[in-house]
Residue frames relative to the residue before (quaternion, step in Angstrom):
aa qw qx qy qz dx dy dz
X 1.0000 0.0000 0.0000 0.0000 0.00 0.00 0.00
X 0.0856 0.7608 -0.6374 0.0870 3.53 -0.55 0.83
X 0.1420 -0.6371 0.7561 0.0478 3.86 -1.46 1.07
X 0.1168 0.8023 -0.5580 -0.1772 3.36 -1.30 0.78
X 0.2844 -0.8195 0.4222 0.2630 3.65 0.04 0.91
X 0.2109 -0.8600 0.4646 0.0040 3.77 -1.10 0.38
X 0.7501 0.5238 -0.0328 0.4024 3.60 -0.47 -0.53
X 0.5650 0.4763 -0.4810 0.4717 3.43 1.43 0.20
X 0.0242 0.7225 -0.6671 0.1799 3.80 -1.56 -0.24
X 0.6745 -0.4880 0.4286 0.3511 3.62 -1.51 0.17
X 0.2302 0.6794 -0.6918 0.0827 3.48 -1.52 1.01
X 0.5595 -0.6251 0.5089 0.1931 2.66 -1.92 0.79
X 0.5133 -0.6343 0.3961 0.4210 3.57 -0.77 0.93
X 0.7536 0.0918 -0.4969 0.4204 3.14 -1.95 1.23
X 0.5732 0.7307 -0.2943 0.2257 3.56 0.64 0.53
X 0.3368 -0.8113 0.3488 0.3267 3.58 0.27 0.67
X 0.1457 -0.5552 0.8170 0.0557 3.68 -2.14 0.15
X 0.0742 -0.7237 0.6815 0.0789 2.83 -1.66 0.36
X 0.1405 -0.8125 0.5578 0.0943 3.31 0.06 1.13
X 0.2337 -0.6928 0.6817 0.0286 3.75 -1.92 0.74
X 0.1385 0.7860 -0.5986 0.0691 3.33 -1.52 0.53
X 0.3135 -0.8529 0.4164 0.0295 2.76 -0.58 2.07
X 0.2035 0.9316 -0.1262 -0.2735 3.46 -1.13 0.57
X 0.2694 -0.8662 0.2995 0.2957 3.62 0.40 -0.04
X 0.7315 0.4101 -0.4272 0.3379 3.29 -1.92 -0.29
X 0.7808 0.1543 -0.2498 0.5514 3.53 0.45 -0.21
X 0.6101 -0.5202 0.5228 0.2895 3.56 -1.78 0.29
X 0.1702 -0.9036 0.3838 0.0848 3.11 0.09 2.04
X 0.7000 0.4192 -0.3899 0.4270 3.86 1.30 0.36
X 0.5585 0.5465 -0.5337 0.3233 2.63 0.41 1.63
X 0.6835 0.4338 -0.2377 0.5368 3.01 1.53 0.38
X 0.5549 -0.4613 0.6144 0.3191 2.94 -1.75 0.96
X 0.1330 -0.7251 0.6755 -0.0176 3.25 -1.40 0.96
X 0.2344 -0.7654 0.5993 0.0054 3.91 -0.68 1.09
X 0.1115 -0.6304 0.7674 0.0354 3.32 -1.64 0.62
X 0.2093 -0.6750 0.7075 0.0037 3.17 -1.51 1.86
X 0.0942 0.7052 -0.6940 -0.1101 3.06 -1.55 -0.65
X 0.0546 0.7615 -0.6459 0.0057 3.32 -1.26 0.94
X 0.2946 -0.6886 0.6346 0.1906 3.11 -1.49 1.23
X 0.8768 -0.1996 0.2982 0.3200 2.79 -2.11 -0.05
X 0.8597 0.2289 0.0303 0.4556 3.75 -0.68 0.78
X 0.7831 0.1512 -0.1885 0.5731 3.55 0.96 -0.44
X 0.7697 -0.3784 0.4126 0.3068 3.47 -2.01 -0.04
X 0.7403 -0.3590 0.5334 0.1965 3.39 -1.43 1.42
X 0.0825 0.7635 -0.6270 0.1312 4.11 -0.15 1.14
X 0.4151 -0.5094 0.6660 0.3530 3.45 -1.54 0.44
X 0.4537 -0.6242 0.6198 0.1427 3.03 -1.90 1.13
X 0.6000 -0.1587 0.4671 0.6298 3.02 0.25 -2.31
X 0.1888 -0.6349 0.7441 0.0869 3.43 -2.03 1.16
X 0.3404 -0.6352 0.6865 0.0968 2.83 -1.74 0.77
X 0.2557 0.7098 -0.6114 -0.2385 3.70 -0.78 -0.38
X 0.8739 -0.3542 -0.0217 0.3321 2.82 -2.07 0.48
X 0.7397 0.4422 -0.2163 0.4589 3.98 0.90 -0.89
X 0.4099 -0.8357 0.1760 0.3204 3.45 2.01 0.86
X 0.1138 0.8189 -0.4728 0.3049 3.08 1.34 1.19
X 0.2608 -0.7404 0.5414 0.3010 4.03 0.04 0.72
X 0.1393 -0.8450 0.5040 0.1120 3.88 -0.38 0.82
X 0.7352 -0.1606 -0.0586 0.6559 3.69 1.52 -0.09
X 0.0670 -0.6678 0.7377 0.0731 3.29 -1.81 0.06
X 0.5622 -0.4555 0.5392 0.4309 2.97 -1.92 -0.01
X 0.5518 -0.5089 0.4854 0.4483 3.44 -1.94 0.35
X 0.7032 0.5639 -0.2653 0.3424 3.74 0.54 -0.94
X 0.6799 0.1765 -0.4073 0.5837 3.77 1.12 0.79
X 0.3510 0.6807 -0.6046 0.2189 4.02 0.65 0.20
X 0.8478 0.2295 -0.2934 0.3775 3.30 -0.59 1.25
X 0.7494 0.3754 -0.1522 0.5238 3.21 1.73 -0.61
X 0.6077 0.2461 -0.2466 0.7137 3.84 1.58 0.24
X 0.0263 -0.6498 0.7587 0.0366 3.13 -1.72 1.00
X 0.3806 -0.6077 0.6867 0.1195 3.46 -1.43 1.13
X 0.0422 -0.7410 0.6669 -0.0661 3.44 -0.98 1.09
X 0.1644 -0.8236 0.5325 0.1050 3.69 -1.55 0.10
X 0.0712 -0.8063 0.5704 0.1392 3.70 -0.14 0.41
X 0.3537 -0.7795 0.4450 0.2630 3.98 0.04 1.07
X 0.6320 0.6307 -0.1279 0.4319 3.55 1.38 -1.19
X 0.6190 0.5762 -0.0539 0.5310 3.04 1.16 -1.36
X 0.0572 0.8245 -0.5624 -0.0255 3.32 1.21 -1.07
X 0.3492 0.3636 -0.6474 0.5716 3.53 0.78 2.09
X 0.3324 -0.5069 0.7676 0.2084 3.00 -2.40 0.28
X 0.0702 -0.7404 0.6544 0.1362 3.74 -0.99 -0.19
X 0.2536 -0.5632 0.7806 0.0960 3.63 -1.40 0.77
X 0.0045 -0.6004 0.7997 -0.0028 3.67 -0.81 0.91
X 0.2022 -0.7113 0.6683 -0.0810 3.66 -1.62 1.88
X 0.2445 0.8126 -0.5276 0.0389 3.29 -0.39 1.15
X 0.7954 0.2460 -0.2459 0.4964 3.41 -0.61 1.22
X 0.0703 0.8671 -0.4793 0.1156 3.00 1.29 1.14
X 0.2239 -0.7430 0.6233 0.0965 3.38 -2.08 0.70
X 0.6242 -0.5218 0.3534 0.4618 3.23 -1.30 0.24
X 0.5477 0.5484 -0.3947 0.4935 3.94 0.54 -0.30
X 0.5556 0.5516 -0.4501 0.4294 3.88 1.04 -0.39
X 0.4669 0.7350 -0.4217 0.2530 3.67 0.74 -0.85
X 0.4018 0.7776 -0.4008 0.2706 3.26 -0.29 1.07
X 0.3938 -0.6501 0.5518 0.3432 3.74 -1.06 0.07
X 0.1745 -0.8741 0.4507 0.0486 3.21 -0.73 1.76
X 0.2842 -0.7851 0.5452 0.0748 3.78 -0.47 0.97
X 0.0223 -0.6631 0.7289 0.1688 3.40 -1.29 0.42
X 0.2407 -0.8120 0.5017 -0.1763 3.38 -1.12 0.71
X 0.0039 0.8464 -0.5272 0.0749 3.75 -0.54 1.05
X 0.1592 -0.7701 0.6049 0.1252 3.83 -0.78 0.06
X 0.1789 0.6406 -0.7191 0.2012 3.14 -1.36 1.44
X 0.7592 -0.1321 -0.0397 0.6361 3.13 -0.29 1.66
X 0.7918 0.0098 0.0338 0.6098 3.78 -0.24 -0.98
X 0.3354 -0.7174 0.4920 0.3616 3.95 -1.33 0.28
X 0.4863 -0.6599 0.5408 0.1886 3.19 -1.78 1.15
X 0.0824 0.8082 -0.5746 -0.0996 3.55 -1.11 0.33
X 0.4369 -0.6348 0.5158 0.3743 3.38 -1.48 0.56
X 0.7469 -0.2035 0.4038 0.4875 3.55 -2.08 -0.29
X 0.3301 -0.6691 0.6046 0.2788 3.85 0.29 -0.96
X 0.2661 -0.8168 0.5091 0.0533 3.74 -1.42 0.47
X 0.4745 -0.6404 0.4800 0.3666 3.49 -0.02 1.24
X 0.1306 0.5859 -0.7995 0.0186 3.41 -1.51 0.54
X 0.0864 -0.8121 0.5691 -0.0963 3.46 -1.36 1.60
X 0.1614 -0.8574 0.4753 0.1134 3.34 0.10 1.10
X 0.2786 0.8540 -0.4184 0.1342 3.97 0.23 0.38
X 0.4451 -0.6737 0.5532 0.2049 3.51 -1.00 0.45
């Protein structure tokens, strides 16, 4: 099983990313697929869930309108599109699955700076 996440990097606030995560070894439409992200100092947080018929099943309150969780079944990537980013986004971003035990990628730097 392998997740690789992509697509983070430096942005000025209100500015967008679009983060990807590729995956393999297992049969990726069948799973709900999740986007964390921890920052500096604090606890691993759900982002956004996907499940398998890309139906968004939860998020945090603090990106509802400004992140969209997407899937591509074929592709066998998830994607976090970030638009209007802030400095409070700054974080390491995870994508993430569960079968029996959870799987996680390396994660992707997302910096939100002026």
């Amino acid at each position: 099983v392998q997740l690789v996440e992509s697509g983070g990097g430096l942005v000025q606030p209100v500015g967008s990313l679009r983060l990807s995560c590729v995956a393999s070894g297992f049969t990726f439409s069948l799973y709900p697929m999740t986007w964390y992200r921890q920052a500096p100092g604090k606890e691993r947080a759900l982002v956004e869930r996907i499940d398998t018929t890309a139906g968004v099943t939860d998020y945090t309150d603090s990106v509802k309108g400004r992140f969209s969780i997407s899937r591509d079944n074929a592709k066998n990537t998830v994607y976090l599109q970030m638009n209007n980013l802030k400095p409070e986004d700054t974080a390491v971003y995870y994508c993430s699955f569960r079968r029996w035990t959870d799987y996680w990628g390396q994660g992707t730097q997302v910096t939100v700076s002026s």
